[in-house]
Backbone as CSV, one residue per row, in Angstrom:
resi,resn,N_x,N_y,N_z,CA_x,CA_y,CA_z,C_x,C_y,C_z
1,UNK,16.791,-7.334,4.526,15.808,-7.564,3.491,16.181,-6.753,2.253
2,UNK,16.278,-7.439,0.804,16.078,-6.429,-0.092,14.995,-5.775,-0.664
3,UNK,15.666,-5.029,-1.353,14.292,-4.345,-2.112,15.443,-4.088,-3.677
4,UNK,14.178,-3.938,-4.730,14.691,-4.306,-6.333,13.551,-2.796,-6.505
5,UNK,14.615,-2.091,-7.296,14.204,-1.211,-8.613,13.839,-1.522,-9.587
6,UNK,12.944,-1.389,-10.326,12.611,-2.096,-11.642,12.125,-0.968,-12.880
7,UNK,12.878,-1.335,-14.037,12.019,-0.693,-14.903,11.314,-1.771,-15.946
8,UNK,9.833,-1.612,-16.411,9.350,-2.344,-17.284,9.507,-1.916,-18.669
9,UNK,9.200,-2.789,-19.972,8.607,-1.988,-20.994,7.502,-2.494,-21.425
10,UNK,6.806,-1.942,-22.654,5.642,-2.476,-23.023,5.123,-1.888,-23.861
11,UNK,4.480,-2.391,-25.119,4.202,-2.073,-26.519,2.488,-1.635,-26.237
12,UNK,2.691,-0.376,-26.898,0.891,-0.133,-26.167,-0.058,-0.229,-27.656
13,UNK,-1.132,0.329,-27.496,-2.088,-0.363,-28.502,-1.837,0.451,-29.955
14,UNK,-1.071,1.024,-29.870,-0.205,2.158,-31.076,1.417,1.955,-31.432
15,UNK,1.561,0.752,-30.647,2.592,-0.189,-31.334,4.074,1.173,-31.314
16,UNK,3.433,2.008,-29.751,4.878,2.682,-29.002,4.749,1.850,-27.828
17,UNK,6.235,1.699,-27.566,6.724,1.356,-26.340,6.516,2.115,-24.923
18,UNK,5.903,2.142,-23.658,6.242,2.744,-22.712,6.635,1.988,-21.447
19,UNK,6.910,2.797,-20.625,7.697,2.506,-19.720,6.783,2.409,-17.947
20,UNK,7.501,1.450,-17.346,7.073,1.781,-16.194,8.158,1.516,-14.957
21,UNK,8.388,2.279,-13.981,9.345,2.692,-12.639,8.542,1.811,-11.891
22,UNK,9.179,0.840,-10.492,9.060,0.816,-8.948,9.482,-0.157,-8.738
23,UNK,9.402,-0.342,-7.339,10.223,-0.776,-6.339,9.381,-1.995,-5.610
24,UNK,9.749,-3.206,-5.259,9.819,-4.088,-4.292,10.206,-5.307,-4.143
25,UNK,9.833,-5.721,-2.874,10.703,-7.011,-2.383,10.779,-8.023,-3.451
26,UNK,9.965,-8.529,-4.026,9.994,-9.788,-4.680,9.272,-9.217,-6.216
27,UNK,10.362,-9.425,-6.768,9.995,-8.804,-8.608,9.320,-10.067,-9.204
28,UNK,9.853,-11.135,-8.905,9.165,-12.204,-9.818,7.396,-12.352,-9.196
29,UNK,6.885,-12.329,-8.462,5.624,-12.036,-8.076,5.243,-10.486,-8.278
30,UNK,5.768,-9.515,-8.322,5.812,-8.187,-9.022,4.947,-8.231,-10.149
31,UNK,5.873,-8.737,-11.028,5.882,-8.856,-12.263,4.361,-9.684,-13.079
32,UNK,4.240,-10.939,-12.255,3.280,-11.622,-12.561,1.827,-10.581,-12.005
33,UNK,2.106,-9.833,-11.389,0.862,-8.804,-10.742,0.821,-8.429,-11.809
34,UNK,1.566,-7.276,-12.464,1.876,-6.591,-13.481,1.141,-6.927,-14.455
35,UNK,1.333,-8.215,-15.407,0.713,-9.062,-16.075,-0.373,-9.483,-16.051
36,UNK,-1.263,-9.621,-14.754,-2.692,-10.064,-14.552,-3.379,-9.200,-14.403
37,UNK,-2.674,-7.706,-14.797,-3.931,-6.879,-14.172,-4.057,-6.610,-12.716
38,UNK,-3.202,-6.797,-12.131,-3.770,-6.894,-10.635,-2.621,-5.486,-9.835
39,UNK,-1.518,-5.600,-10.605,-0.377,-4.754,-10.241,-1.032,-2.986,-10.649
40,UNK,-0.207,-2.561,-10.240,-0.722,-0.817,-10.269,-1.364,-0.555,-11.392
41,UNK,-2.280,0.552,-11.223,-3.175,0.821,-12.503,-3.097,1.062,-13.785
42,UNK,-1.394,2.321,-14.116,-1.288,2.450,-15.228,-0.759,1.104,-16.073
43,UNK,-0.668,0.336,-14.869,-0.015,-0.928,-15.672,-0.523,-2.037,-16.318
44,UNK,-1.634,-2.097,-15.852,-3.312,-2.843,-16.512,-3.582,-2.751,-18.033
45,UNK,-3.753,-4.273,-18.788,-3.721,-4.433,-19.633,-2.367,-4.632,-20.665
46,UNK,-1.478,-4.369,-20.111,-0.294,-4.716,-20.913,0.454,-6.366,-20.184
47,UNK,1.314,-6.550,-21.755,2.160,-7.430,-21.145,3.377,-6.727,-21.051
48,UNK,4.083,-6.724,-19.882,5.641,-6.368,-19.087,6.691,-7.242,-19.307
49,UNK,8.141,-6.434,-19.891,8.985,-6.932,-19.728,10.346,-6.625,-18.870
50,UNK,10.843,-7.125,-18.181,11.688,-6.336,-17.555,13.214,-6.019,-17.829
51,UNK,13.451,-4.797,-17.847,14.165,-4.270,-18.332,15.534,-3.884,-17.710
52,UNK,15.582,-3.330,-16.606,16.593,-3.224,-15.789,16.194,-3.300,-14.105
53,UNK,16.937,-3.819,-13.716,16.792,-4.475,-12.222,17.862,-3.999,-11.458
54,UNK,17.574,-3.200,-10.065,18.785,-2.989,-9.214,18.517,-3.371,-7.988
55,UNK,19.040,-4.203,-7.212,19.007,-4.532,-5.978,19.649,-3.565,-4.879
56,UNK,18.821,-3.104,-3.465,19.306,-2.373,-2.357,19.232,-2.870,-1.147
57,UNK,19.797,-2.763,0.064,19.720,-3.230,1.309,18.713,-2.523,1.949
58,UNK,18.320,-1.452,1.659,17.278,-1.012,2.798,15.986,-0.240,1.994
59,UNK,15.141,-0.529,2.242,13.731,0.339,1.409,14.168,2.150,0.937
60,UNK,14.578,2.348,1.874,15.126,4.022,1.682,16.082,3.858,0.461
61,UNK,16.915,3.673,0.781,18.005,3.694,-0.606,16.840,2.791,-1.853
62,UNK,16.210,2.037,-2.000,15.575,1.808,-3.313,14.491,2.706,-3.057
63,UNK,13.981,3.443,-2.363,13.190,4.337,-2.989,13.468,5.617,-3.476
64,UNK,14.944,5.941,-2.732,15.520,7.154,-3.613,15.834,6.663,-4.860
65,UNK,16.509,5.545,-5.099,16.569,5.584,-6.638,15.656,5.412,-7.139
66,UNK,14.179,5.127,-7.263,13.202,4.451,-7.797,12.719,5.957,-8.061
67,UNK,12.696,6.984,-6.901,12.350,8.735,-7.704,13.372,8.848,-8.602
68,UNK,14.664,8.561,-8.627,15.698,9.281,-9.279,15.533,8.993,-11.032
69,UNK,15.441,7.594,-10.795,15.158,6.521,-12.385,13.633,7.452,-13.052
70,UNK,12.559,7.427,-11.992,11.438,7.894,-12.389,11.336,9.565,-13.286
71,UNK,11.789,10.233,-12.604,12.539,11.284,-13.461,13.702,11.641,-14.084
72,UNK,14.275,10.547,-14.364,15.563,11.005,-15.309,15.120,9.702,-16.589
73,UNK,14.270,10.514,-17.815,13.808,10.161,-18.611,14.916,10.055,-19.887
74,UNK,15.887,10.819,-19.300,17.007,10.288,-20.373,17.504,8.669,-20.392
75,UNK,17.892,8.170,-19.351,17.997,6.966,-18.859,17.089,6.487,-19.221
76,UNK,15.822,6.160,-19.192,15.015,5.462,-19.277,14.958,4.628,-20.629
77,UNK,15.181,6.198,-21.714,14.462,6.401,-22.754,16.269,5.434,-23.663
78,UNK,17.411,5.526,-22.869,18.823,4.675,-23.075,18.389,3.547,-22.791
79,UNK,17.811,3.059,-22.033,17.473,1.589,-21.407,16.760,0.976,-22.549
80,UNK,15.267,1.584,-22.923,14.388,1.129,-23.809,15.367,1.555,-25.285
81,UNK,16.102,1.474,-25.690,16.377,1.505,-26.648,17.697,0.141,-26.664
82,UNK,18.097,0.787,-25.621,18.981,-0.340,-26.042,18.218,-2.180,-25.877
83,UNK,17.189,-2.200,-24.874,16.290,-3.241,-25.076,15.447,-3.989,-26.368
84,UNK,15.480,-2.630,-26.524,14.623,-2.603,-28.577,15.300,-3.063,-29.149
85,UNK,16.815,-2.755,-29.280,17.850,-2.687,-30.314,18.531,-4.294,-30.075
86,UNK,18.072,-4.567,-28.844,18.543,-6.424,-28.456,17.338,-7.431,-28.458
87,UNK,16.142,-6.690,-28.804,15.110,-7.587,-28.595,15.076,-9.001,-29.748
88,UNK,15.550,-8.973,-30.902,16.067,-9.889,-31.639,16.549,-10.754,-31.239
89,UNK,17.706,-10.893,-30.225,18.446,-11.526,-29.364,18.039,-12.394,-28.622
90,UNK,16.618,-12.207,-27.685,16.658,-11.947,-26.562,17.206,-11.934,-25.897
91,UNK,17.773,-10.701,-25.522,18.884,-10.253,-24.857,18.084,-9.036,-23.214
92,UNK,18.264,-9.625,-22.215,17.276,-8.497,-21.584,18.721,-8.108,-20.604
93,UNK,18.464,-6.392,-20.771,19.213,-5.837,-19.528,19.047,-5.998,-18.146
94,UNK,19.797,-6.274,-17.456,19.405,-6.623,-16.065,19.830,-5.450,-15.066
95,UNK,21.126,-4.701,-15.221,21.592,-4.003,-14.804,22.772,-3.158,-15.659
96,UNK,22.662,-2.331,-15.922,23.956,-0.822,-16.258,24.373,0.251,-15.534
């Protein structure tokens, strides 16, 4: 079974971008949670885009990276920029 890392972004009501980390089986139903309000709390009320995606073979290995991504805000903060900087495009990162 896999499991997918995900990072989101999302323009908040002050027209900054933030971010959101996690992990599971099926991102495209993820995602649509995300979007309805129904997905985790800080994530309510925004619309999500996804930003970088990593696929793993076993829940353990995507949940170590899913802490690792979650605190290494340098990365994150590389991801959302370079997303910003392609959003003209639409150009979405999938993986780096």
């Amino acid at each position: 079974m896999k499991y997918t890392v995900y990072l989101l972004i999302a323009k908040n009501k002050h027209s900054n971008y933030i971010s959101y980390v996690g992990y599971t089986k099926d991102l495209k139903k993820r995602l649509i949670l995300h979007n309805s309000s129904k997905g985790a709390k800080f994530t309510r009320g925004y619309y999500w885009n996804v930003v970088y995606k990593k696929s793993f073979k076993s829940k353990s290995l995507a949940l170590k990276e899913e802490y690792k991504l979650k605190k290494n805000y340098k990365k994150r903060s590389f991801l959302k920029k370079i997303y910003l900087s392609k959003k003209n495009e639409n150009f979405n990162i999938t993986s780096i």
